[in-house]
N, CA, C and O atoms as a CHARMM CRD file, in Angstrom:
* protein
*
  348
    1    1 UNK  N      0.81400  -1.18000   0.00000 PROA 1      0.00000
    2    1 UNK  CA     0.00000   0.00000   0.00000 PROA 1      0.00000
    3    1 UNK  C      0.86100   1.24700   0.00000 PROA 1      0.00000
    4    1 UNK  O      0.47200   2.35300  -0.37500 PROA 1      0.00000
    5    2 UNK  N      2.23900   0.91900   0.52300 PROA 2      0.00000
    6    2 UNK  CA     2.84400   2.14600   0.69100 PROA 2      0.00000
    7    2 UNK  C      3.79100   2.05700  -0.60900 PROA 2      0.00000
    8    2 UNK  O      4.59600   1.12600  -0.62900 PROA 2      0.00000
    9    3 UNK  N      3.76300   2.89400  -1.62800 PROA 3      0.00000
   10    3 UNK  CA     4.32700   3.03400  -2.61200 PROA 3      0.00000
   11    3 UNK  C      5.08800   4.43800  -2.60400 PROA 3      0.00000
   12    3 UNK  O      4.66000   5.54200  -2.26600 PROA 3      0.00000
   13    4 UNK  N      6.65400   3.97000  -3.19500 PROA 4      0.00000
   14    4 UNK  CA     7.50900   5.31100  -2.81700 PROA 4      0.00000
   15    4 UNK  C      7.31600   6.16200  -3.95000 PROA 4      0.00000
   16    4 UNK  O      7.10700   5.91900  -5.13800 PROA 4      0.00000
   17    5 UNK  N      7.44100   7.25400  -3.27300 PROA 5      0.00000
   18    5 UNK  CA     6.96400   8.59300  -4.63900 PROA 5      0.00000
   19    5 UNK  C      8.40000   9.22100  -3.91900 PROA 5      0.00000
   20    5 UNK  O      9.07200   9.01300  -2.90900 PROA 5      0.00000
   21    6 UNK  N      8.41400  10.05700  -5.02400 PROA 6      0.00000
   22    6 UNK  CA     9.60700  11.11400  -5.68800 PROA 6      0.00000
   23    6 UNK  C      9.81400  11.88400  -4.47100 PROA 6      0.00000
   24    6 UNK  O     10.66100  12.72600  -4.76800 PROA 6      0.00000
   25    7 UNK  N      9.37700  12.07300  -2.89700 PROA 7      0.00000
   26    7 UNK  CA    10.04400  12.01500  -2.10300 PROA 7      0.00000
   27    7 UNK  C     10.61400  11.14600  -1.19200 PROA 7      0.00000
   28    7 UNK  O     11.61000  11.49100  -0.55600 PROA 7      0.00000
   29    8 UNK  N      9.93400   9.69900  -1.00500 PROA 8      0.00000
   30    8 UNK  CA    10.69700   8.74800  -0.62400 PROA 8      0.00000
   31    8 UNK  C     12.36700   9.12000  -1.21300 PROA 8      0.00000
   32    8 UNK  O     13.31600   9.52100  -0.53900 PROA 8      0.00000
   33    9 UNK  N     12.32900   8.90300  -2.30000 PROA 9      0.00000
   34    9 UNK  CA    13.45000   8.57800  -2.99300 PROA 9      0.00000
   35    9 UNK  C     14.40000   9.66400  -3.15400 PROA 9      0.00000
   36    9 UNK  O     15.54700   9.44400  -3.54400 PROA 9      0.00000
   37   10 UNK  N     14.07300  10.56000  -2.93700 PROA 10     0.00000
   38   10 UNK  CA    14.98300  11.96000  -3.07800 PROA 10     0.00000
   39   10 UNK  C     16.36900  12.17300  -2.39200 PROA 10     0.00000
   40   10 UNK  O     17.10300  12.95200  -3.00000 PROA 10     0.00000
   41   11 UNK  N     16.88300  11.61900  -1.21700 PROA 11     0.00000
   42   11 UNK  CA    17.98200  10.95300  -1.00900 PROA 11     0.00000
   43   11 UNK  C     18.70900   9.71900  -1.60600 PROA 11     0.00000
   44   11 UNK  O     19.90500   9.51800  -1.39400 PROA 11     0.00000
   45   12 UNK  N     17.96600   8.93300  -2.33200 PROA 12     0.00000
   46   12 UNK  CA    18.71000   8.28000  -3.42200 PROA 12     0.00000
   47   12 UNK  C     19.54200   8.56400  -4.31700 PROA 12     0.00000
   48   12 UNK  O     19.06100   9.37000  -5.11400 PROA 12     0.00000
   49   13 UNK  N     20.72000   8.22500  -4.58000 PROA 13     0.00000
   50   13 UNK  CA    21.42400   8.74500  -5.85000 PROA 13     0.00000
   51   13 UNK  C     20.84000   7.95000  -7.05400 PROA 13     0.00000
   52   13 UNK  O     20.27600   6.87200  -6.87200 PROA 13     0.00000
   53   14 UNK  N     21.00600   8.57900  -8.45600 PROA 14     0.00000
   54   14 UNK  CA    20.44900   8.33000  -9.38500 PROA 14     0.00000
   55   14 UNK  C     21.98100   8.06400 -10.68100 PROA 14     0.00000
   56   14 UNK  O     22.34700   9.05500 -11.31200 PROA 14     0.00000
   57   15 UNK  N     22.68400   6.73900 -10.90700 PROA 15     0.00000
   58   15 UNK  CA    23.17900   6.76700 -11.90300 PROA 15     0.00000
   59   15 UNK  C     23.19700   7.49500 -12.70100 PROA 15     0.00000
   60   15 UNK  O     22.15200   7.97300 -13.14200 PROA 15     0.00000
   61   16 UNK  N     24.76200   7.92900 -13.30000 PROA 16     0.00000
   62   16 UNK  CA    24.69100   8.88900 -14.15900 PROA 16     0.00000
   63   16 UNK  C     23.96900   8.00200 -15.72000 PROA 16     0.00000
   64   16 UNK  O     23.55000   6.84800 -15.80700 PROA 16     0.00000
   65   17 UNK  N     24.05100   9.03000 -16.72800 PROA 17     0.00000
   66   17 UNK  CA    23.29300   8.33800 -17.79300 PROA 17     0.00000
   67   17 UNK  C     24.76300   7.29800 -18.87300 PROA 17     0.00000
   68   17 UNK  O     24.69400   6.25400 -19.52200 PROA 17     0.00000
   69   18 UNK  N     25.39500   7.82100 -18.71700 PROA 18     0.00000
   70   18 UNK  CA    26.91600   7.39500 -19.69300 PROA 18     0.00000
   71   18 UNK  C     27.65000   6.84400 -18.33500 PROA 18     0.00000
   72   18 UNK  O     28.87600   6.74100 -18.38100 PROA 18     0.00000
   73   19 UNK  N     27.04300   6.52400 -17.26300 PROA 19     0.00000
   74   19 UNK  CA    28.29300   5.56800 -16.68800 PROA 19     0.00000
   75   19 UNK  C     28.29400   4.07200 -17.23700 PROA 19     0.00000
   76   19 UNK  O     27.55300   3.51100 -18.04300 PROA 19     0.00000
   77   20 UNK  N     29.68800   3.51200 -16.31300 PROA 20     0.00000
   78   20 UNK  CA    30.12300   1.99800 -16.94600 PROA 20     0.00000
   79   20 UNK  C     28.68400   0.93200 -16.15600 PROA 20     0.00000
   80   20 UNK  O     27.78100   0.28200 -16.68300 PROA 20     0.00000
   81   21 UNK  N     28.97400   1.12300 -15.02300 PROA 21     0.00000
   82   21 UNK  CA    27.68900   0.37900 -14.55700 PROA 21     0.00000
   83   21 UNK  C     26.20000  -0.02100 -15.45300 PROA 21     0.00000
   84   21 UNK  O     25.64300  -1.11700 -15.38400 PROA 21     0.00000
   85   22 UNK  N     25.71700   1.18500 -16.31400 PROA 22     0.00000
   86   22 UNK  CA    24.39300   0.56900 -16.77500 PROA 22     0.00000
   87   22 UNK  C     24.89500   0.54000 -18.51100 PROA 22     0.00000
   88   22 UNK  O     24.21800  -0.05500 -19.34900 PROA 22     0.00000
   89   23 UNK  N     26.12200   1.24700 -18.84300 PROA 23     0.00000
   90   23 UNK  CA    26.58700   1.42200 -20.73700 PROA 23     0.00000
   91   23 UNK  C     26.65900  -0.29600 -21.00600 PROA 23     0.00000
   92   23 UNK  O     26.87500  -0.82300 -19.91400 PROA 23     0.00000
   93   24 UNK  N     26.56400  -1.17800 -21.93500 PROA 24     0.00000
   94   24 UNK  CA    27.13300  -1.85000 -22.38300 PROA 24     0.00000
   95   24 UNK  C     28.29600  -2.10200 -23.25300 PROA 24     0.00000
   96   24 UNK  O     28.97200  -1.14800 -23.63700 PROA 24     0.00000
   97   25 UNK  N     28.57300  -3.27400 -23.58300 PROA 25     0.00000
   98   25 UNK  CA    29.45500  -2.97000 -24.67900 PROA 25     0.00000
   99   25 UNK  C     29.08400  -2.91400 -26.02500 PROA 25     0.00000
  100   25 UNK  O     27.90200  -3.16200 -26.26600 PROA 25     0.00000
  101   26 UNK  N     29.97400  -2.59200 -27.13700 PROA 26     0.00000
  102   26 UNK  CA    29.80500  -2.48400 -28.70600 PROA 26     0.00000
  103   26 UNK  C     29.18400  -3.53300 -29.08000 PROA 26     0.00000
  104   26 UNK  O     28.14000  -3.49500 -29.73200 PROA 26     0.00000
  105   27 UNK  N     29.78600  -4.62700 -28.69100 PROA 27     0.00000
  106   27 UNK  CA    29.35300  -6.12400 -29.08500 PROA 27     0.00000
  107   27 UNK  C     28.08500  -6.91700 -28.47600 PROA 27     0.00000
  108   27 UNK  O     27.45100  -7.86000 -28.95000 PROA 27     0.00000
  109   28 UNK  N     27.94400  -6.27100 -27.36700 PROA 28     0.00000
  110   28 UNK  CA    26.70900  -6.64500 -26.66600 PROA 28     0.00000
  111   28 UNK  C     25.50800  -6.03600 -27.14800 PROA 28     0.00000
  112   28 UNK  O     24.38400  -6.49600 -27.35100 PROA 28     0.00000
  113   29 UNK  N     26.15200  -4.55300 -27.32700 PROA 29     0.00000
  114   29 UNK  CA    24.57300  -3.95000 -27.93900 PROA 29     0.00000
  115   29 UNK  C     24.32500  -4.30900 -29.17400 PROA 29     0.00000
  116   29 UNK  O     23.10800  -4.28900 -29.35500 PROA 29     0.00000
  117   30 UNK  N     24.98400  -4.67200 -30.23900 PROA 30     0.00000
  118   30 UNK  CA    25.02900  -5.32400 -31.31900 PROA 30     0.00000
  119   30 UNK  C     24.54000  -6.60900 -31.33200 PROA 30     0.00000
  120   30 UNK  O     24.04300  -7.06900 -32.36000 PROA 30     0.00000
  121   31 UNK  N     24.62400  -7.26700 -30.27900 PROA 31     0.00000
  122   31 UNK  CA    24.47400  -8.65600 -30.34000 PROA 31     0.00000
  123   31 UNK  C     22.68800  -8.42700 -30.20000 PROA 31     0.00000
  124   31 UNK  O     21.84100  -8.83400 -30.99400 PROA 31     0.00000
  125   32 UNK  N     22.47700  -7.67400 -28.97200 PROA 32     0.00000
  126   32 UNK  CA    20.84800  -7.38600 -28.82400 PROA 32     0.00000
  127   32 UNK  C     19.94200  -7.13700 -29.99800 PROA 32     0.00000
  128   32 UNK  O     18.93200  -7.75500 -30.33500 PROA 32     0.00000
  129   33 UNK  N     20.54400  -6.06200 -30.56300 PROA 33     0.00000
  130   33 UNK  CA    19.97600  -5.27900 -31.70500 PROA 33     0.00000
  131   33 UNK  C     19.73000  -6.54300 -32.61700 PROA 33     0.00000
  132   33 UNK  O     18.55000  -6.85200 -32.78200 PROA 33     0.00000
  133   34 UNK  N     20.85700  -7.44200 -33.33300 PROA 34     0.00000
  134   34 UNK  CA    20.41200  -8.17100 -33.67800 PROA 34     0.00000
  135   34 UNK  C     19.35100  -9.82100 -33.60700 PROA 34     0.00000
  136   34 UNK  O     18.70600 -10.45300 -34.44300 PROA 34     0.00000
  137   35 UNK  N     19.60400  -9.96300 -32.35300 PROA 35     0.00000
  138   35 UNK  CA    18.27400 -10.71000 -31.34800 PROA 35     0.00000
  139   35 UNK  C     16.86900  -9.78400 -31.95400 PROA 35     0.00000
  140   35 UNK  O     15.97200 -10.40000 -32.52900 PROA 35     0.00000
  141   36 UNK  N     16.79700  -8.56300 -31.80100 PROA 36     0.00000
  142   36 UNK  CA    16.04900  -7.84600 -31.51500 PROA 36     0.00000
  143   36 UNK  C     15.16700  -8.15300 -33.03000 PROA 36     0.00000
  144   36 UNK  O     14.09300  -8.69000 -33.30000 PROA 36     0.00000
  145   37 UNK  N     16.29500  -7.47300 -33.84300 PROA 37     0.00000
  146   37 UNK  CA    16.20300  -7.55400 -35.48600 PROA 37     0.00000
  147   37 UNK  C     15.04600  -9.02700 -35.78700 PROA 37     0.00000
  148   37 UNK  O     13.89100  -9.03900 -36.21200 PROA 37     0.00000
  149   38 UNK  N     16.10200 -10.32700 -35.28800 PROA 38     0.00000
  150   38 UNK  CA    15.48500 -11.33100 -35.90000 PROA 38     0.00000
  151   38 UNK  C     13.72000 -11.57600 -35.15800 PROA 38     0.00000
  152   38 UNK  O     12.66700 -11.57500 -35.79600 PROA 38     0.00000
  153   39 UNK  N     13.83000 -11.69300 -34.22200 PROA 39     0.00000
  154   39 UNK  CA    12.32200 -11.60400 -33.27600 PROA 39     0.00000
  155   39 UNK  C     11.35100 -10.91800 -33.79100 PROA 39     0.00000
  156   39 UNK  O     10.17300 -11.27000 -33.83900 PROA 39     0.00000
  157   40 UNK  N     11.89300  -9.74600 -34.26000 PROA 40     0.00000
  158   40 UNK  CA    10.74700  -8.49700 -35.19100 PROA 40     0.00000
  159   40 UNK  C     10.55900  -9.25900 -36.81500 PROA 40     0.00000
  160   40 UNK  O      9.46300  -9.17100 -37.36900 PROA 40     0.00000
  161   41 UNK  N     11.48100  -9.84500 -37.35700 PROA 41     0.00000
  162   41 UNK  CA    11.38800 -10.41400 -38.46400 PROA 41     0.00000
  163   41 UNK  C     10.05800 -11.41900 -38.64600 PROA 41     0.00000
  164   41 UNK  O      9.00400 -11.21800 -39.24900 PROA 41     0.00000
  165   42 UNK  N     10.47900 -12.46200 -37.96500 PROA 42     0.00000
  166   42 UNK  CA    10.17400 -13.40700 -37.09900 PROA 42     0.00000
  167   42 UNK  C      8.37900 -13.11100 -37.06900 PROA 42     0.00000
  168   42 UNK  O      7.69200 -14.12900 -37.15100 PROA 42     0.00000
  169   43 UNK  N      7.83300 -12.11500 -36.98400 PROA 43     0.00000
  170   43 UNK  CA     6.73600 -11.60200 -36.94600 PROA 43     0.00000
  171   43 UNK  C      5.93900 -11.15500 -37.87500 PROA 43     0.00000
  172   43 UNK  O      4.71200 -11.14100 -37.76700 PROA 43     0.00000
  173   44 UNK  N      6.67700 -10.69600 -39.00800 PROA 44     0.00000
  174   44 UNK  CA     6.20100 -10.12800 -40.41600 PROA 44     0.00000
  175   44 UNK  C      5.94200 -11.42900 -40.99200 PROA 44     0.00000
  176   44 UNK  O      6.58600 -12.47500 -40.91000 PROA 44     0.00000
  177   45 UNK  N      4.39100 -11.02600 -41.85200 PROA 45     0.00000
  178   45 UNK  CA     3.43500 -12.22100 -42.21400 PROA 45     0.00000
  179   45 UNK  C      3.79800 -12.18000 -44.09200 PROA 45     0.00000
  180   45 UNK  O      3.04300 -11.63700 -44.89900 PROA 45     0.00000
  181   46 UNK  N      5.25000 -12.96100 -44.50400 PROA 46     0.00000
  182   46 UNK  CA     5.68800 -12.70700 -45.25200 PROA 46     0.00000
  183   46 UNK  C      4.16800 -13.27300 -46.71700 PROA 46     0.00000
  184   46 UNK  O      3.25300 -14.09100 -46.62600 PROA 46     0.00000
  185   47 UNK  N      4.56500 -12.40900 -47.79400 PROA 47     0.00000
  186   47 UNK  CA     3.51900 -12.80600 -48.92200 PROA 47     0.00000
  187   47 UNK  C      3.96300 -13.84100 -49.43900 PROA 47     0.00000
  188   47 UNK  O      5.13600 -14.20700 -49.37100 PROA 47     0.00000
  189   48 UNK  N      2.69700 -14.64500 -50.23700 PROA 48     0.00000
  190   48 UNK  CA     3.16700 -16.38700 -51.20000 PROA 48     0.00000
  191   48 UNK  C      3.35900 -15.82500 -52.42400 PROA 48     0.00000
  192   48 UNK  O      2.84700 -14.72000 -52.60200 PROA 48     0.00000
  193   49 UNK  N      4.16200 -16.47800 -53.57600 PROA 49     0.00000
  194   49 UNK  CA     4.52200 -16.15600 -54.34700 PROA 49     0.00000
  195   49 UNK  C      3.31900 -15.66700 -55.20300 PROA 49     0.00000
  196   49 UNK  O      3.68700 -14.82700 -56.02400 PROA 49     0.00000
  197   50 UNK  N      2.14600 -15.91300 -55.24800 PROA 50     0.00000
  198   50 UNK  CA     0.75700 -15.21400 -56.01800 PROA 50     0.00000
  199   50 UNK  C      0.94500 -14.04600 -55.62400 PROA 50     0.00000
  200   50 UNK  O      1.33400 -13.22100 -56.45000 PROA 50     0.00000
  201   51 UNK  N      0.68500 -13.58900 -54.02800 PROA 51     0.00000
  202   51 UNK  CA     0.44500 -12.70500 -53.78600 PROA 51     0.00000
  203   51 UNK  C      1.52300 -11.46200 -54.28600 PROA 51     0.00000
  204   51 UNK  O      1.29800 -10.32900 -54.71200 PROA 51     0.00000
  205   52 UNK  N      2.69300 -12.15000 -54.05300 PROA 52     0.00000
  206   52 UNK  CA     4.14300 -10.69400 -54.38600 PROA 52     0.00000
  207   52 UNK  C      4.07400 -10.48900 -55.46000 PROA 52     0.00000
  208   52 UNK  O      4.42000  -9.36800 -55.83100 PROA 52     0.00000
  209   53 UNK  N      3.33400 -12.00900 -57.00900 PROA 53     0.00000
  210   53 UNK  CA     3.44900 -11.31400 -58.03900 PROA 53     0.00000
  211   53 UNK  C      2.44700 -10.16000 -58.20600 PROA 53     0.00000
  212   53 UNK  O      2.93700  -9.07100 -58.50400 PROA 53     0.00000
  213   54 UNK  N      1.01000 -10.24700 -58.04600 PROA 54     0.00000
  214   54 UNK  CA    -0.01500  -9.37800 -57.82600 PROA 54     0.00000
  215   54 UNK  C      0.22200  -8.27000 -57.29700 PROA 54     0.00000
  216   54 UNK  O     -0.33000  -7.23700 -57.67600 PROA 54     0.00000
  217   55 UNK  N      1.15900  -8.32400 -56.25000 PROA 55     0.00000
  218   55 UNK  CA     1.57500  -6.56300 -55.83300 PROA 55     0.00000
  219   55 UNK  C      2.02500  -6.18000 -56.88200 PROA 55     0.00000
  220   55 UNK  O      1.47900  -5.35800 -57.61900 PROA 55     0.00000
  221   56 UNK  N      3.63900  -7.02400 -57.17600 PROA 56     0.00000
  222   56 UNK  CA     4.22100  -5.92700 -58.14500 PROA 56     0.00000
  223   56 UNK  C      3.63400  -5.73300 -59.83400 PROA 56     0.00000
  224   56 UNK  O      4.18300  -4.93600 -60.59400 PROA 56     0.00000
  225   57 UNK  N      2.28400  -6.71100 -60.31600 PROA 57     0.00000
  226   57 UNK  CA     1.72600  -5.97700 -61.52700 PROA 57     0.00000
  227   57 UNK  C      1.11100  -4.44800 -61.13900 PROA 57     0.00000
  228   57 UNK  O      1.16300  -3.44100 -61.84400 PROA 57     0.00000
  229   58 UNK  N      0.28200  -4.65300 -59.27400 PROA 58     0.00000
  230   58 UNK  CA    -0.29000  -3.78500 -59.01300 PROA 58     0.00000
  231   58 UNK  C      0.78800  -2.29400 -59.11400 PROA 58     0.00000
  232   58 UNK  O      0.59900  -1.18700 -59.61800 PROA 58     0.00000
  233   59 UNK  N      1.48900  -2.65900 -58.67200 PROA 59     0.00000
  234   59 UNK  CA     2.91000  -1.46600 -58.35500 PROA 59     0.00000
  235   59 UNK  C      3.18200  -0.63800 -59.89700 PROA 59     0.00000
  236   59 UNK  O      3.05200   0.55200 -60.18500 PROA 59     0.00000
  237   60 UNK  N      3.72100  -2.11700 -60.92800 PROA 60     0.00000
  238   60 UNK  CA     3.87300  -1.47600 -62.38800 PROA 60     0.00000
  239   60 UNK  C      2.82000  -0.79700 -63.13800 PROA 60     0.00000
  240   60 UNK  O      3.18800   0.19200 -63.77100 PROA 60     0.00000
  241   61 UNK  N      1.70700  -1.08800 -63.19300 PROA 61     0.00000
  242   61 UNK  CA     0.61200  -0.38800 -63.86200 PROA 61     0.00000
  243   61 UNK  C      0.66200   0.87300 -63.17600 PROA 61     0.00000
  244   61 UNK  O      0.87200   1.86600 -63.87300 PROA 61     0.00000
  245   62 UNK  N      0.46400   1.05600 -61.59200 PROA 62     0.00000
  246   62 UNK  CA     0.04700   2.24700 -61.45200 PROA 62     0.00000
  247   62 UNK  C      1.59800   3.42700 -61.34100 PROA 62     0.00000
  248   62 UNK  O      1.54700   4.62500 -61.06100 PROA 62     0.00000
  249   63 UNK  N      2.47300   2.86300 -61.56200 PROA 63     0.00000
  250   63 UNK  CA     3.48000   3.69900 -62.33400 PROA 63     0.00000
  251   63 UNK  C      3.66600   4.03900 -63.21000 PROA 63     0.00000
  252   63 UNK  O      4.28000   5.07800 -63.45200 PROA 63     0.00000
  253   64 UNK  N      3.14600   3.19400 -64.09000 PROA 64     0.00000
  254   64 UNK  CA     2.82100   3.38600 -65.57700 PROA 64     0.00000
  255   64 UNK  C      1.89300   4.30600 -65.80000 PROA 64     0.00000
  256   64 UNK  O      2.12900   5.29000 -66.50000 PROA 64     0.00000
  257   65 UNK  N      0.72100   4.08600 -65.22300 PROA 65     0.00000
  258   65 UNK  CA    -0.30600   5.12300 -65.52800 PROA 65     0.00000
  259   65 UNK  C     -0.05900   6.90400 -64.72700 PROA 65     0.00000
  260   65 UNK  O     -0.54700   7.90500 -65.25100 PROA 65     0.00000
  261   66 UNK  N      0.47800   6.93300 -63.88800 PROA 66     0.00000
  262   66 UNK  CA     1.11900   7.87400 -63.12900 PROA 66     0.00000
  263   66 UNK  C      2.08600   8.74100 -63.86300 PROA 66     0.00000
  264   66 UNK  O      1.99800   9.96900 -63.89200 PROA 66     0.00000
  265   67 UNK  N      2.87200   8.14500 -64.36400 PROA 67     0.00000
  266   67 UNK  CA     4.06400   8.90400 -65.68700 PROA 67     0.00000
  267   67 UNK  C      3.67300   9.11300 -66.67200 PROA 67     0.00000
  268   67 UNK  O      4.30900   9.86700 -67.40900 PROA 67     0.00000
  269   68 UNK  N      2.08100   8.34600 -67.23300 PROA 68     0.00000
  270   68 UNK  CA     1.44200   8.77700 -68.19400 PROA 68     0.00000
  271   68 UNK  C      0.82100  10.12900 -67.92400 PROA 68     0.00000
  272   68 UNK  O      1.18500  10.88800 -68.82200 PROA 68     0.00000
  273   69 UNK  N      0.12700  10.67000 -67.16200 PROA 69     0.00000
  274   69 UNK  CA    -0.50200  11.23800 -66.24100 PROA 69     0.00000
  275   69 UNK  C      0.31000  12.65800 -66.25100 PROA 69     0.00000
  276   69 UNK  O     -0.07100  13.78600 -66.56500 PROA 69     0.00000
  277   70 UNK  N      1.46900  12.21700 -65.82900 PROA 70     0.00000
  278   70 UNK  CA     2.32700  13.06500 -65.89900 PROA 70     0.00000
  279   70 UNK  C      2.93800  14.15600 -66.74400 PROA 70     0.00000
  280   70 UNK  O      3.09500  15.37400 -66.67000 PROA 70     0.00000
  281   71 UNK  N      3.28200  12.93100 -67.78900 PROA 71     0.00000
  282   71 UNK  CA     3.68600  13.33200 -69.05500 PROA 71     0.00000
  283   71 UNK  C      2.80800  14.14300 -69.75800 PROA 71     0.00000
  284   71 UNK  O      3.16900  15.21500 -70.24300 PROA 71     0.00000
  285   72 UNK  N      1.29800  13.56100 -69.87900 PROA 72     0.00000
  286   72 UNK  CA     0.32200  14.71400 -70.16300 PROA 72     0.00000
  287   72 UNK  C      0.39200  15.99500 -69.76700 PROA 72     0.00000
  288   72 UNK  O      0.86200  16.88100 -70.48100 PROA 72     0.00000
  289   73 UNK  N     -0.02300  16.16200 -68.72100 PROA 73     0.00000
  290   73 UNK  CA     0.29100  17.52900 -67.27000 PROA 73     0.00000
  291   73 UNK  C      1.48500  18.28900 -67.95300 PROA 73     0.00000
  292   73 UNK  O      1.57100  19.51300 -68.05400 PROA 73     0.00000
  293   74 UNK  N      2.42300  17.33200 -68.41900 PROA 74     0.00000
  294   74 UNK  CA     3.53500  18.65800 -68.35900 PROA 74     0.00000
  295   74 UNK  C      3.45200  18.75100 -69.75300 PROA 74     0.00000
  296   74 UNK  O      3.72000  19.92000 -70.03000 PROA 74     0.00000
  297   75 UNK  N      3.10300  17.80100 -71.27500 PROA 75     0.00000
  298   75 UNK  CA     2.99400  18.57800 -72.43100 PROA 75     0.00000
  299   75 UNK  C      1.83500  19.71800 -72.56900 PROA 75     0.00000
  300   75 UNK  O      1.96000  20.52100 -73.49300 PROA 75     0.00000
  301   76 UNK  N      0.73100  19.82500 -71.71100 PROA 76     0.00000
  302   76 UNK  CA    -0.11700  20.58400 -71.50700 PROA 76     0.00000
  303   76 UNK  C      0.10800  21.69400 -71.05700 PROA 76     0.00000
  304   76 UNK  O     -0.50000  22.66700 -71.50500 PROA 76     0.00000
  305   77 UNK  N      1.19700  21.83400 -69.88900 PROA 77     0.00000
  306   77 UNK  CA     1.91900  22.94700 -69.18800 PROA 77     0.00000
  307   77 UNK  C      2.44500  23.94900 -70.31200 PROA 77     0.00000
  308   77 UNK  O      2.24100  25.15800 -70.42300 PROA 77     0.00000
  309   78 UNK  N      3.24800  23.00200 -71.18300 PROA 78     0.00000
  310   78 UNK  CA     4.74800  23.33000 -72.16300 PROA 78     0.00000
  311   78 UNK  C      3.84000  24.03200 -73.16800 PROA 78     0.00000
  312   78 UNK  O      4.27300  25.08000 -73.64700 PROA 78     0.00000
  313   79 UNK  N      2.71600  23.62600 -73.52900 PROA 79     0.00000
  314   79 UNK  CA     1.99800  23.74700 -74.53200 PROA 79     0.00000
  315   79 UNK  C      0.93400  25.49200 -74.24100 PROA 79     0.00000
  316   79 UNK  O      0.62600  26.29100 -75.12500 PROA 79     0.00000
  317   80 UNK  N      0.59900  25.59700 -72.68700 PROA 80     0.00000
  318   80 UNK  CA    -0.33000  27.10900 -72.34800 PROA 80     0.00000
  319   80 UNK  C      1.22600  27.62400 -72.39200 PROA 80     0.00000
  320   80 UNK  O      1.14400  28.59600 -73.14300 PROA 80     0.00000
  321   81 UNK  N      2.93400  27.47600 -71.90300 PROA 81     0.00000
  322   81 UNK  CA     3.65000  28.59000 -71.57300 PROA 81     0.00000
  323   81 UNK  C      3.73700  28.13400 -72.74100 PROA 81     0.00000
  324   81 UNK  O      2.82200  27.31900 -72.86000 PROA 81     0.00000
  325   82 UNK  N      4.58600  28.22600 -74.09400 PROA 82     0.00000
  326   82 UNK  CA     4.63500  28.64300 -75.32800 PROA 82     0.00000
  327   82 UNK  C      3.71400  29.36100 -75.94100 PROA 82     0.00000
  328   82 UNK  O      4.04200  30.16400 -76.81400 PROA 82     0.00000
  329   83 UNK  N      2.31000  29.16100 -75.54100 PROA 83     0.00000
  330   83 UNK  CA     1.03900  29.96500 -76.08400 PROA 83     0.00000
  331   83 UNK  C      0.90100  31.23500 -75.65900 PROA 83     0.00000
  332   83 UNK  O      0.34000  32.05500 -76.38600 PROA 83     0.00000
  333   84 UNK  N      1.49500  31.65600 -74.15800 PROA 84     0.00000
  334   84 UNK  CA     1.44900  32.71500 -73.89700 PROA 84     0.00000
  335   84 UNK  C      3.07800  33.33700 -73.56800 PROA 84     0.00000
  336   84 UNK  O      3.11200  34.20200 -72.69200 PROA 84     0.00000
  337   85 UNK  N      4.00200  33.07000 -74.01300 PROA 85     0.00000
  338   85 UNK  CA     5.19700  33.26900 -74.13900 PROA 85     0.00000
  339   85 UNK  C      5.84000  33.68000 -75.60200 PROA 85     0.00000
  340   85 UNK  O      6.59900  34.60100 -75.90600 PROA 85     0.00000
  341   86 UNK  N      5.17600  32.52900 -76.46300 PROA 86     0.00000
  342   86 UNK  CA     5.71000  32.11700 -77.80900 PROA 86     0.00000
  343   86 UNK  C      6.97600  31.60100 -77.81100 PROA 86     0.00000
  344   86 UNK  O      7.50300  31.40500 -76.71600 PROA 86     0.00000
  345   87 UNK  N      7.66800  31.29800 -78.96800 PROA 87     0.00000
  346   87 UNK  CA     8.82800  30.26400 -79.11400 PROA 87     0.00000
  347   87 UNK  C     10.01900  31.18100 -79.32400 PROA 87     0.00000
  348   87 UNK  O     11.14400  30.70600 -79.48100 PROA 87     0.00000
């Protein structure tokens, strides 16, 4: 019931943030990170080969149609500034 609050503790010392006591090493934190890495992997609900091809037609068309899109927009642009510029 008795829970210490921020004056209980106010005579406590508080580790610095860069001391040796809580820093690890290069290799340790590396070693974590990569623990860390694979566990998070480990979790991603990878796609079946149908599905990745279906993204990437989805991906190419709408790039395709996008640069089409584009390309319009800007011969249309090129086309009002020459009209009101001239050549």
């Amino acid at each position: 019931m008795s829970e210490p609050t921020s004056a209980d503790s106010a005579g406590a010392p508080t580790p610095k943030r860069g001391s040796k006591q809580q820093r690890k090493g290069l290799f340790a934190r590396l070693a974590l990170f990569l623990r860390q890495m694979v566990a998070e992997l480990r979790k991603v609900i990878w796609p079946t080969r149908k599905e990745l091809i279906t993204y990437t037609w989805v991906v190419l068309v709408f790039v395709v149609v996008m640069a089409g899109l584009i390309a319009l927009f800007d011969l249309g642009m090129a086309r009002v500034v020459f009209a009101i510029f001239g050549e």
